[in-house]
Backbone as numpy.savetxt, mean C-alpha at the origin, in Angstrom:
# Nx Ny Nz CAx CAy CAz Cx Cy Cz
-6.01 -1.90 -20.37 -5.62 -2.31 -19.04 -5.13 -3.75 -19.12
-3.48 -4.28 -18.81 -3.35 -5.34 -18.79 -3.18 -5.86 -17.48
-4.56 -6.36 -17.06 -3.80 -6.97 -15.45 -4.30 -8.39 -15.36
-3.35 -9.34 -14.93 -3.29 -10.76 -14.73 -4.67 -10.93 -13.79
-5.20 -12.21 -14.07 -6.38 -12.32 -13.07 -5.63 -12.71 -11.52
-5.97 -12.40 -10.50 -5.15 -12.54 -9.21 -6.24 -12.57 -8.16
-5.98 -13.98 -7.39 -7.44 -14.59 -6.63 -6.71 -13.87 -4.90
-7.75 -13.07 -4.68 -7.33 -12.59 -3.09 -8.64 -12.85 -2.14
-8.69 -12.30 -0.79 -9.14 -12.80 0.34 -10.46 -11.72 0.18
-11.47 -11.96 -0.36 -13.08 -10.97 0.17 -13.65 -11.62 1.62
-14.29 -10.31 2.22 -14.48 -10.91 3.55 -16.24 -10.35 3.45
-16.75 -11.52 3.53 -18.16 -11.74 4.01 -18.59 -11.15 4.92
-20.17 -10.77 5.06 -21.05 -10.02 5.88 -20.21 -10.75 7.50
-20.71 -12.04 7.30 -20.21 -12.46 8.91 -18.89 -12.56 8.86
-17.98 -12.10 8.29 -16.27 -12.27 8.78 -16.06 -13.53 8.06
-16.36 -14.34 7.19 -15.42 -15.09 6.88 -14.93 -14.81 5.65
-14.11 -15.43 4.90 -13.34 -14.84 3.72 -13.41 -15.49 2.50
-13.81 -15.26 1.67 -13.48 -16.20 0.35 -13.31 -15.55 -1.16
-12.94 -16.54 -2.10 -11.82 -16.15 -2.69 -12.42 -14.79 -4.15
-11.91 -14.20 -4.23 -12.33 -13.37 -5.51 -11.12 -12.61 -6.59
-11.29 -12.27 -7.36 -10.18 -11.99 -8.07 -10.26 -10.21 -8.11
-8.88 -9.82 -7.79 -8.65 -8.91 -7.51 -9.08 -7.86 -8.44
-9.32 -8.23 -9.40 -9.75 -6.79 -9.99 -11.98 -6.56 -10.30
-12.47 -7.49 -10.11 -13.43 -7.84 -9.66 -13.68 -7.44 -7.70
-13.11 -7.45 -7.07 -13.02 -6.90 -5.85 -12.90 -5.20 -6.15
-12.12 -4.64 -6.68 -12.16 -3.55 -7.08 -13.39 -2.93 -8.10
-13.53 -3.85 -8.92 -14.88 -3.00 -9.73 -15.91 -3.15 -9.09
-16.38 -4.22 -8.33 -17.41 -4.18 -7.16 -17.08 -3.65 -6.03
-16.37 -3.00 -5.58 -16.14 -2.85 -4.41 -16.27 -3.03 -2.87
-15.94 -4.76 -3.12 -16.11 -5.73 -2.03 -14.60 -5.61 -0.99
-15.20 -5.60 -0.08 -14.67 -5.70 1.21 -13.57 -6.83 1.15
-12.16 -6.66 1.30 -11.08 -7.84 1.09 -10.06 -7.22 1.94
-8.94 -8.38 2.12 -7.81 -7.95 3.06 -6.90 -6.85 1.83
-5.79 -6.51 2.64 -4.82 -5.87 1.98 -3.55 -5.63 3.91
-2.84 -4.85 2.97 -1.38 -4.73 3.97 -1.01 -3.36 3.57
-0.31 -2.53 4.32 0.27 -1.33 3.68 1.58 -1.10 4.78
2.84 -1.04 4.19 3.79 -1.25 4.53 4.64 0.11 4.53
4.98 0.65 6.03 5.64 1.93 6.26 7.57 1.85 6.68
8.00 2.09 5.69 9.69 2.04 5.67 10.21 3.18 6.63
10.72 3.01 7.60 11.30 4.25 8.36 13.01 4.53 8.60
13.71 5.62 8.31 14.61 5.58 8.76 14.41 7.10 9.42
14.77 6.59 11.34 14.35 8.12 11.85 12.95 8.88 11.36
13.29 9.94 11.50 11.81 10.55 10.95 11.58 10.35 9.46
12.46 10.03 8.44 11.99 9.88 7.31 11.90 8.75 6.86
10.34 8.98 6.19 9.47 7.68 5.26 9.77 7.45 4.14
10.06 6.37 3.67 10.55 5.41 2.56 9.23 5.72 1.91
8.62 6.57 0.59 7.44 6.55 -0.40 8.00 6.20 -2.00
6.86 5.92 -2.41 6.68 5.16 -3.52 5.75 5.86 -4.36
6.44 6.32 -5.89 5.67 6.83 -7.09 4.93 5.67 -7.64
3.35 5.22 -7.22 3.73 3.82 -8.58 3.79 3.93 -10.01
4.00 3.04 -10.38 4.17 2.85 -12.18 2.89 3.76 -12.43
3.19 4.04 -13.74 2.49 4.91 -14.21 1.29 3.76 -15.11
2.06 2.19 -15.01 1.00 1.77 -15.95 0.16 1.33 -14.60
0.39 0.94 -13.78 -0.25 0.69 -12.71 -2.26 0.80 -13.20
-2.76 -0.36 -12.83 -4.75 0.03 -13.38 -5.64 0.68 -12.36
-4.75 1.04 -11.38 -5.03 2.32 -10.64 -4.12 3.14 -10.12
-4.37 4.43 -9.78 -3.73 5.61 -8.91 -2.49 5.56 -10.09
-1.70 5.03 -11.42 -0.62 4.94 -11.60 0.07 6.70 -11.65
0.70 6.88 -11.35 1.92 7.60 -10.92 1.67 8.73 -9.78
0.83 7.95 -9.23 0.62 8.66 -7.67 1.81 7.99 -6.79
2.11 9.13 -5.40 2.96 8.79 -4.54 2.26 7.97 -3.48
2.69 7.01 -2.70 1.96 5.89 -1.74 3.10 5.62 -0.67
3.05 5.24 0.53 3.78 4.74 1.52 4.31 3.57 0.75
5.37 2.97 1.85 6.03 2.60 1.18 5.78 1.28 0.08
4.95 0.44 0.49 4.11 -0.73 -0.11 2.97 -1.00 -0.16
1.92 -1.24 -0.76 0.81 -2.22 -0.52 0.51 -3.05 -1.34
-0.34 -4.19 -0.66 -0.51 -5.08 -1.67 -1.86 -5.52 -0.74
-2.14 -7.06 -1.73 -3.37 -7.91 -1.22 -2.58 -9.44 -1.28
-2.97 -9.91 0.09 -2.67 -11.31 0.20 -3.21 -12.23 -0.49
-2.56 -13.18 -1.40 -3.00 -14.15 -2.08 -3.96 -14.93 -1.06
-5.41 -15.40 -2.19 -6.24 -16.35 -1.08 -5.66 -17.58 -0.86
-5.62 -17.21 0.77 -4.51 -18.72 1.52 -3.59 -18.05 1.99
-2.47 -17.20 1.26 -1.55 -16.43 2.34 -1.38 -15.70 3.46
-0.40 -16.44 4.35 -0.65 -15.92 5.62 -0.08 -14.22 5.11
-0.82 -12.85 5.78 -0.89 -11.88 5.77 0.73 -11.34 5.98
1.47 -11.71 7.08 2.71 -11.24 7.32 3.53 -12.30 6.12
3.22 -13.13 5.62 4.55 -13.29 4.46 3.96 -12.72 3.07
2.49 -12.40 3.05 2.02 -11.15 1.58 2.84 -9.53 2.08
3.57 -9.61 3.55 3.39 -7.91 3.32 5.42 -8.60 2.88
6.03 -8.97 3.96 7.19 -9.75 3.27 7.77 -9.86 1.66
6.83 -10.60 1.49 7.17 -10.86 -0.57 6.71 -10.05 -0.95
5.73 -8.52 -0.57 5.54 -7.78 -1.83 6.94 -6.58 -0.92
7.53 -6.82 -0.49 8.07 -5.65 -0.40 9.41 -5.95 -1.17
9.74 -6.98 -1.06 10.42 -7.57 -1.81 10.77 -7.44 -3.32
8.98 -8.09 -3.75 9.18 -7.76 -5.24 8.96 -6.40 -6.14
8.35 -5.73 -5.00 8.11 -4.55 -5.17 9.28 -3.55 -5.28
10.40 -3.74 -4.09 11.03 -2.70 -4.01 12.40 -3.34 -3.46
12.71 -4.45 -3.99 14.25 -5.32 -3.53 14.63 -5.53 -2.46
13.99 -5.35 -1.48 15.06 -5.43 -0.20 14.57 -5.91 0.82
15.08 -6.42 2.10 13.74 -6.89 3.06 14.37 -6.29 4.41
13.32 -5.86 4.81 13.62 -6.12 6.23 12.89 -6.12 7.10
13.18 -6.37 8.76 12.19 -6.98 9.73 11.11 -6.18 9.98
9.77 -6.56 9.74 8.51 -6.32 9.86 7.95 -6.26 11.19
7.06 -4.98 11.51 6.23 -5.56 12.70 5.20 -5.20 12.71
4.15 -5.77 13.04 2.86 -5.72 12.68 2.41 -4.63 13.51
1.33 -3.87 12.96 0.80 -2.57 14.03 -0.93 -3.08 14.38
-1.34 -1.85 13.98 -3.04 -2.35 13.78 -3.44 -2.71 12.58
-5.10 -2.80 13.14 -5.52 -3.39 11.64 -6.71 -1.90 11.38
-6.77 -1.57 10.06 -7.55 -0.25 10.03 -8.41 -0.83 8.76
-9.83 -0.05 8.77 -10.74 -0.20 7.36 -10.80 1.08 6.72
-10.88 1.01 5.46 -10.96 2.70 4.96 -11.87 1.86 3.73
-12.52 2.97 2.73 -13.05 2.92 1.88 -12.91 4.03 0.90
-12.75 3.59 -0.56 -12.30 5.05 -1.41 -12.39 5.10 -2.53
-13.07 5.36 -3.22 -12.93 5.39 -5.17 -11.24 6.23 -5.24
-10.76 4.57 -5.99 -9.40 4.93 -6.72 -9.29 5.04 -8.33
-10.59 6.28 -8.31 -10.37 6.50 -10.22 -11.13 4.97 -10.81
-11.05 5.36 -12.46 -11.43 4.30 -13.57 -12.34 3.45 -13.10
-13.17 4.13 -12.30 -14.54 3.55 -12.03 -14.79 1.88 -11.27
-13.54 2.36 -10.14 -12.56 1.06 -9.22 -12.62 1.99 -7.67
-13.07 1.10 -6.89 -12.90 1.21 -5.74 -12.13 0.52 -4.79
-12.00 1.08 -3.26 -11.21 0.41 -2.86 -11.97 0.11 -1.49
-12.28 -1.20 -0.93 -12.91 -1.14 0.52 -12.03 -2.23 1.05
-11.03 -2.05 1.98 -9.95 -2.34 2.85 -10.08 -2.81 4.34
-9.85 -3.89 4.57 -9.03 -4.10 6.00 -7.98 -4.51 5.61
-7.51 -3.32 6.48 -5.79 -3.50 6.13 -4.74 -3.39 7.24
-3.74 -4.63 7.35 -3.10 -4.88 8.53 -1.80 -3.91 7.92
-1.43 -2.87 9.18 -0.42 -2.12 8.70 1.35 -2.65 9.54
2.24 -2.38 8.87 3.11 -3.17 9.26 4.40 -1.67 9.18
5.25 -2.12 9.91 6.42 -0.89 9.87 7.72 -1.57 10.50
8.51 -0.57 9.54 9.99 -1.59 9.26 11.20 -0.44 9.56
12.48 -0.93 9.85 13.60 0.09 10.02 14.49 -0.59 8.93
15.20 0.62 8.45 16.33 0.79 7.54 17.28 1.75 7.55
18.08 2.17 7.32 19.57 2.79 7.17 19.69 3.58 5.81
18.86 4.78 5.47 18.68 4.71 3.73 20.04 5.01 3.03
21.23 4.96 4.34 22.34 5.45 3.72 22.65 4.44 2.87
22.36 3.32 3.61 23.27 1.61 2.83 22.10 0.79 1.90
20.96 1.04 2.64 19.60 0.68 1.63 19.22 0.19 0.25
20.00 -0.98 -0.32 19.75 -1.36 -1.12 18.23 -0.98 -2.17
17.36 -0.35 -2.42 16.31 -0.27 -3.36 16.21 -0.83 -4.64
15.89 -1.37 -5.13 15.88 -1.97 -6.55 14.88 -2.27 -6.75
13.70 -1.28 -7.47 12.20 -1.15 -7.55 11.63 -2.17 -8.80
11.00 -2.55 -8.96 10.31 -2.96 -10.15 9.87 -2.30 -11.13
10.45 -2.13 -12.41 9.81 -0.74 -12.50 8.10 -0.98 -13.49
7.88 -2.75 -13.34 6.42 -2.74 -13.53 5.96 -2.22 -12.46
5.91 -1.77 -11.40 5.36 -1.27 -9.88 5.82 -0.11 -9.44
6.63 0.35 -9.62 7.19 1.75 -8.80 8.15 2.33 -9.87
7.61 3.78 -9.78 8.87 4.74 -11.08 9.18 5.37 -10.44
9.30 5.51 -8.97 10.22 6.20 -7.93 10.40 6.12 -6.67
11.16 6.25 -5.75 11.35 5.97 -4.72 12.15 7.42 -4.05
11.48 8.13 -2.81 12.02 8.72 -1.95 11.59 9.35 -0.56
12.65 9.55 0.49 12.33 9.46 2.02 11.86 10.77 1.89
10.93 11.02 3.15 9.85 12.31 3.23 9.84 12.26 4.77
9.99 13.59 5.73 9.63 13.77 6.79 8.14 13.61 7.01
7.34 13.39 7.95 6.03 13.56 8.19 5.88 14.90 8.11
6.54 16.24 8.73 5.86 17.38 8.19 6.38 17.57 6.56
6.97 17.25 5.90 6.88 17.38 4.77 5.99 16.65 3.46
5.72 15.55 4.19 4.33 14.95 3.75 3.22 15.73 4.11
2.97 16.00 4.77 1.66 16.74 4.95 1.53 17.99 4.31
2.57 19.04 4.17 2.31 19.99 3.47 2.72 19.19 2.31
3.36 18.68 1.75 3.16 18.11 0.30 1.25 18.07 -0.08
0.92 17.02 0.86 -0.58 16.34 0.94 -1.31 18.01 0.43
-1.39 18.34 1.62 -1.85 20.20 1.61 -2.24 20.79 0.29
-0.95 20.89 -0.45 -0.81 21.73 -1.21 -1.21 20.71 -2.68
-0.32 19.65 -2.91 -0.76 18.80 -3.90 -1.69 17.48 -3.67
-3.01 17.40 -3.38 -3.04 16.21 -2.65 -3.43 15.17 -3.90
-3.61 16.17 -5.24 -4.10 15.05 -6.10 -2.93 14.13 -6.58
-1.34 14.46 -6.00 -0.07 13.54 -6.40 -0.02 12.34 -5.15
-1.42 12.42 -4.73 -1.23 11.03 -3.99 -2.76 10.31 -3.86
-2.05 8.90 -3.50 -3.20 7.97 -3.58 -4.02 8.45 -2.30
-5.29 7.96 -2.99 -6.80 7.91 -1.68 -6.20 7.69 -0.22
-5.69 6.19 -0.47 -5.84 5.30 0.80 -4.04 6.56 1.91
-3.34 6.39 1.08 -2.25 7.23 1.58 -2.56 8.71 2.33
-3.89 9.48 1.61 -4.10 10.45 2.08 -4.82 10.42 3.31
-5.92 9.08 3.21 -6.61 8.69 4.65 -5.81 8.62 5.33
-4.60 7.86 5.62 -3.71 7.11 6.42 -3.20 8.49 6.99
-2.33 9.55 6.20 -1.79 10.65 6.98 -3.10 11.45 7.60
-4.09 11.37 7.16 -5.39 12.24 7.73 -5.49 11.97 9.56
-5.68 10.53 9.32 -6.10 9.62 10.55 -4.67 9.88 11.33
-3.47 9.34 11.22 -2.14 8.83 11.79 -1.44 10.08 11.03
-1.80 11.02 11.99 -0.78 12.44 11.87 0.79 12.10 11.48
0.82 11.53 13.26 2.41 11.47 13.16 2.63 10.33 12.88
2.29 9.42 11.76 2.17 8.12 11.44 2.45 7.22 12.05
2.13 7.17 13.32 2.28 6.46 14.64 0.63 5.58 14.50
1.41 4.12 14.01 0.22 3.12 13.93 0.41 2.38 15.00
């Protein structure tokens, strides 16, 4: 497993936050921010294969981004720059709710989340994509009923937190 040490936001019994390194947040499975970022054009969702080297879920399908805010970053410019470096392109963000989930993501790594969800419009005709391909080995738009019977039938080709999210937010109306 090669992953850089990376200091993000754990949030304390009483709500306040301090700093821990992200993959230590995951093997303990401490409570920290995160973002998960939904690409829309019309009814179809912008999803994401990640890398296969990825030190979790790797080559599971996921909405369109997530990440964890660097400790100190304001939350709306972590969901901003990872969509960015994640998947080339930007565009205008708007913040929805904020949701908690909890989930063993494999290799003996968990995941316990508050996570501010954010949703964006695009044009996938003109849509620039240019993925990372340390982060994503694919990219493609999915109706909501075709996500779900995807989910249905294959649900082990997708991540935990992705499968909560369509469980909860049918019509992915956050």
């Amino acid at each position: 497993m090669n992953v850089h040490p990376t200091i993000i936001s754990a949030i304390s019994e009483d709500g306040s936050l301090y700093p821990v390194e992200k993959l230590k947040a995951h093997s303990d499975g401490l409570f920290h921010l995160a973002v998960s970022i939904f690409v829309f054009d019309g009814d179809h969702l912008l999803i994401q294969k990640r890398a296969a080297s990825k030190y979790h879920c790797g080559g599971l399908w996921a909405n369109t981004c997530c990440s964890h805010p660097y400790w100190d970053e304001p939350i709306d410019s972590c969901a901003r720059r990872r969509l960015r470096e994640e998947l080339g392109f930007n565009v205008p963000l708007s913040r929805r709710r904020v949701v908690e989930y909890s989930a063993d993501v494999g290799n003996g790594l968990h995941e316990h989340e508050k996570v501010t969800m954010y949703i964006g419009t695009a044009d996938r005709a003109t849509l620039e994509i240019q993925p990372d391909i340390r982060e994503v080995e694919e990219t493609r738009w999915i109706t909501c009923e075709e996500l779900h019977a995807e989910i249905a039938n294959h649900p082990e080709h997708f991540t935990p937190w992705f499968r909560i999210y369509a469980e909860r937010y049918p019509d992915l109306i956050f």
